[in-house]
N, C-alpha and C positions, 0 to 999 in steps of 0.2 A: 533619519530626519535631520537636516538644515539648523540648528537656531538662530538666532537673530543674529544680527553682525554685533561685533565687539566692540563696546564703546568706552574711551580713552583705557587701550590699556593700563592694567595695574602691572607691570614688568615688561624686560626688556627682550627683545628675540633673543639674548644669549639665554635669560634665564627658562624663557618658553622652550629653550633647546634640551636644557639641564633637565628639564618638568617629563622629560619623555624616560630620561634615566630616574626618574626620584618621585616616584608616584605621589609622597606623599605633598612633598611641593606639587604635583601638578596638579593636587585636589585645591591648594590654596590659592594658590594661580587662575584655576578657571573659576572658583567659585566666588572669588575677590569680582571677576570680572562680571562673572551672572548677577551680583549681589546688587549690581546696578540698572539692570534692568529685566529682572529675574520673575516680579510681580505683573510686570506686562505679557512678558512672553509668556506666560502660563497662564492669565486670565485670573490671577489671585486678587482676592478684595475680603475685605472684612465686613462686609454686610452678609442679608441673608441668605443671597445665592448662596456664599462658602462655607459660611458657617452653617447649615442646612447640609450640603457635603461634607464636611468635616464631621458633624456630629453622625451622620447616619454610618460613615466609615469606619469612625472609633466603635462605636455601639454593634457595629457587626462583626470586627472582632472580638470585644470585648463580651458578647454574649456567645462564645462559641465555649468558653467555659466557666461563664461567671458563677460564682456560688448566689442560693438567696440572701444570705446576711453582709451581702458585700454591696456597702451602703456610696451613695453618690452626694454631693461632687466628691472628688479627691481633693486634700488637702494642700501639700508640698509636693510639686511636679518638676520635672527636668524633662527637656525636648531635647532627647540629643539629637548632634547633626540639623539644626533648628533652621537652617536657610535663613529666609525672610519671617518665621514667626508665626506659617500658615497654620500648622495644625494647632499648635498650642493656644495662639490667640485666638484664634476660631471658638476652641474647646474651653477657652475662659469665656468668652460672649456667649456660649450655650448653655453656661451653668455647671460645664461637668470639671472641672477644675478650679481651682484658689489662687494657693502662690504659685507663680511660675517662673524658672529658673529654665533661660537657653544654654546651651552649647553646641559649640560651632569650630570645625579646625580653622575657616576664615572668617577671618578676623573683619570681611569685607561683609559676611554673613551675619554677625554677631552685630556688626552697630546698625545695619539694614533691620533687622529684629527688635533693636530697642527702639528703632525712628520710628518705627511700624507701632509698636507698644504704646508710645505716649504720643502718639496721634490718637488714640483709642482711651486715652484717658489712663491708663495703664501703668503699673510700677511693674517692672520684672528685675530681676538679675541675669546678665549674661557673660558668659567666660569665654574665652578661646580657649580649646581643651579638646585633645586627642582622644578618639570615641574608646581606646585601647587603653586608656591610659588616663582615665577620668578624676580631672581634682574638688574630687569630693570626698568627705569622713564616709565612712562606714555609714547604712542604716539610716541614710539622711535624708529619704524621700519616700512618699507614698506610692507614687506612681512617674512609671520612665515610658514618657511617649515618645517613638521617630514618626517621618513618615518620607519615604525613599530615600535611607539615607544605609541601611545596611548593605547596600548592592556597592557602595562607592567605598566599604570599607574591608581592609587588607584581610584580616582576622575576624571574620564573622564571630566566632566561639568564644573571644578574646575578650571582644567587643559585649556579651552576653553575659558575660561572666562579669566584667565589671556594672555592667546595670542590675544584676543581683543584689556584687555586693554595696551597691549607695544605694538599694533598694532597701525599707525596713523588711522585719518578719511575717511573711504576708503578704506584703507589699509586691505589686503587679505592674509589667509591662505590656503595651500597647504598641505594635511597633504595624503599621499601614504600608500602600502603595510600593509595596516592592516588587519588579518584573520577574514574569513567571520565565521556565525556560522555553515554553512553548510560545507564549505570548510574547517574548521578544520576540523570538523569530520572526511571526510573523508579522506584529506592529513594522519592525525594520523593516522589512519586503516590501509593505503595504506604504511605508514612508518614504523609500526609495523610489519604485513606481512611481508616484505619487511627484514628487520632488522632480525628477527625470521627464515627463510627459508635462508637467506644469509649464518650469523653464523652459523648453522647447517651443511649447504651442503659444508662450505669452511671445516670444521672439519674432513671431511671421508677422510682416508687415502693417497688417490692418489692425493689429492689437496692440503694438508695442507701444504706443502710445501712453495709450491707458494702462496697460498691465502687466509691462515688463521692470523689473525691478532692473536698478544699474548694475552692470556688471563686476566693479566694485564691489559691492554689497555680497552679491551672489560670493564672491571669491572667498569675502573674508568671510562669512558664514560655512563657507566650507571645509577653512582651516579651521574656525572655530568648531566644526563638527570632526574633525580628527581630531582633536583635545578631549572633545567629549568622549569617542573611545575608549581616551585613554583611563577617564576617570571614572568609566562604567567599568569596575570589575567583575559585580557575581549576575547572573542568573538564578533562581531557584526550583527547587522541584518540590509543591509544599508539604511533604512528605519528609524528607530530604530535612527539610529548614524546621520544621517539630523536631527533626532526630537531633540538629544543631542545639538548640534551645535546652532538650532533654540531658543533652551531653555535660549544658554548663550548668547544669544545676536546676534549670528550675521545675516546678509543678504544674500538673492542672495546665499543661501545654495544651496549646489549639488553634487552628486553622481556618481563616474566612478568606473568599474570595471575590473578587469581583471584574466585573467590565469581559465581556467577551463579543456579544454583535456590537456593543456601544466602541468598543476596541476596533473593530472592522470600519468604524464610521471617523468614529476619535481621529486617529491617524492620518487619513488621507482627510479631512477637514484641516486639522492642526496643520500639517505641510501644504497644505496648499494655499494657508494664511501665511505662513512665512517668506513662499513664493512670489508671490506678488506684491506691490505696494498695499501699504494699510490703507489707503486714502482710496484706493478702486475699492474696497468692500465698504459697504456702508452700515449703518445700526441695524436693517436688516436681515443680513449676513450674519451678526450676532447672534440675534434672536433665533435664528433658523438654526444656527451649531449648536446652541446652549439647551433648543427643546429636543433636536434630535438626538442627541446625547442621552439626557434624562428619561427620552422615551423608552430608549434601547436599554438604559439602564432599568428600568423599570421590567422590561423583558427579560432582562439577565436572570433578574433577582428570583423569578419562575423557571428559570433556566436551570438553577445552581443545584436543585432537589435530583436531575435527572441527568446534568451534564458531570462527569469527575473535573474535580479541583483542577489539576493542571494546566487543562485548555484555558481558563481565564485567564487573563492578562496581569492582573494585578492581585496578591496575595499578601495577606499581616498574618502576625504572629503573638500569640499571649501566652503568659507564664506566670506565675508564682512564682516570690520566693517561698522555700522552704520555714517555716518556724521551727522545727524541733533542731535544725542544723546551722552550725555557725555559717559566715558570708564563706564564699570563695576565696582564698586567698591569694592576693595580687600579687601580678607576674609580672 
């Protein structure tokens, strides 16, 4: 899938050259750039529609192992990889968090997330901080929420190991929205199709008018979706991704899934919004993707008893830390 065109870049083509050797510049790089219109292109808002998703997503993984004396909200949170603030601020307007502390490796991410916060009435903390390599003390949080942010980073294990150890004893991660390996596959298929037959048939004469984006735009979306590539590194298998989790320590691992026909609809909706000018869909178009979605979701959620985990599109992951055993110690 396309995303939106790039607006004012944050770097120079030399450095966007550099970003293709130096993965980790090419996460700050693109995500400097998304950080600017990252909340449109995804449909994010901080009213009830998101927060309503956010809460039902944290809550489905969170009870795939919760104990019953594991009491709500959570106190001291960290969102790592926090983007624009979605899940976290979501999960403070729902009641199931307090303090919330972001990080973010862009630095385009991190003030995007406070702007977002204190429009919301909101005080947080937020760091630029390497998800590998996280500057926090030891034992310093209740709870470590992501949500699709393990797929873009180098060292999954690494990455797990240090949200342990800034986890206290006990203390639990909630990590969402990460692509499954089957559900890439075929969202990408389904995005391509989709993207290829769109441009094409808005371009025949009698349409262009209305519904052909300029070619311009198309281009630089294009480039911009080879970057994206680059900063998409894992898949998971969520089998696979408990064994990750298990490896770096923690407990009480477990696995939720979700989005599988909404996933089939998602995709070629979302790309074929990209495709064409915003200004040919109208507030009806909205309504129409935001209920079909929720419908299919709602089918999913009957689906999930009888379909295996993998085929869903989207998979989180929960852990404990350990009590009886010291943190992990940093690498």
């Amino acid at each position: 899938m396309a995303p939106d065109p790039v607006v004012t870049p944050a770097a120079s083509a030399r450095d966007v050259e550099r970003a293709y050797q130096d993965n980790k510049l090419a996460q700050v790089l693109y995500h400097d750039w998304e950080a600017q219109t990252y909340d449109e292109k995804w449909s994010i808002s901080f009213d009830e529609r998101c927060t309503s998703i956010v809460r039902e997503r944290f809550m489905r993984v969170l009870e795939s192992t919760r104990h019953p004396g594991e009491s709500l909200p959570y106190g001291r949170v960290l969102e790592l990889g926090a983007g624009t603030g979605f899940f976290s601020l979501n999960l403070k307007r729902a009641g199931l968090v307090e303090d919330v502390h972001v990080s973010d490796l862009s630095p385009g991410m991190v003030e995007a997330a406070e702007t977002n916060a204190e429009r919301l009435g909101f005080t947080i903390e937020g760091r630029v901080a390497d998800a590998e390599s996280l500057p926090y003390e030891d034992d310093s949080f209740d709870l470590v929420v992501g949500h699709a942010v393990l797929h873009h980073i180098p060292d999954v294990e690494a990455a797990l190991r240090e949200v342990l150890r800034v986890l206290r004893p006990g203390g639990r991660f909630v990590i969402a929205g990460e692509p499954t390996r089957i559900g890439h596959w075929y969202a990408r298929h389904l995005g391509r199709l989709t993207w290829e037959t769109a441009t094409r048939v808005t371009r025949l004469p009698h349409l262009r008018q209305k519904w052909a984006r300029e070619q311009a735009e198309l281009d630089e979306s294009s480039r911009a979706a080879a970057l994206e590539a680059v900063v998409d590194l894992h898949t998971f298998d969520p089998a696979e991704l408990a064994g990750t989790a298990r490896r770096a320590g923690a407990d009480a691992v477990g696995t939720a899934t979700e989005e599988l026909l909404s996933a089939f609809a998602g995709w070629p909706i979302r790309t074929f919004e990209y495709a064409v000018p915003e200004e040919a869909l109208g507030r009806g178009w909205a309504t129409f993707a935001y209920r079909t979605w929720r419908t299919l979701m709602t089918v999913d959620s009957a689906l999930d008893a009888v379909v295996p985990q993998k085929f869903f599109y989207n998979v989180g992951v929960t852990g404990v830390k350990p009590r009886k055993t010291q943190a992990a110690p940093r690498r």
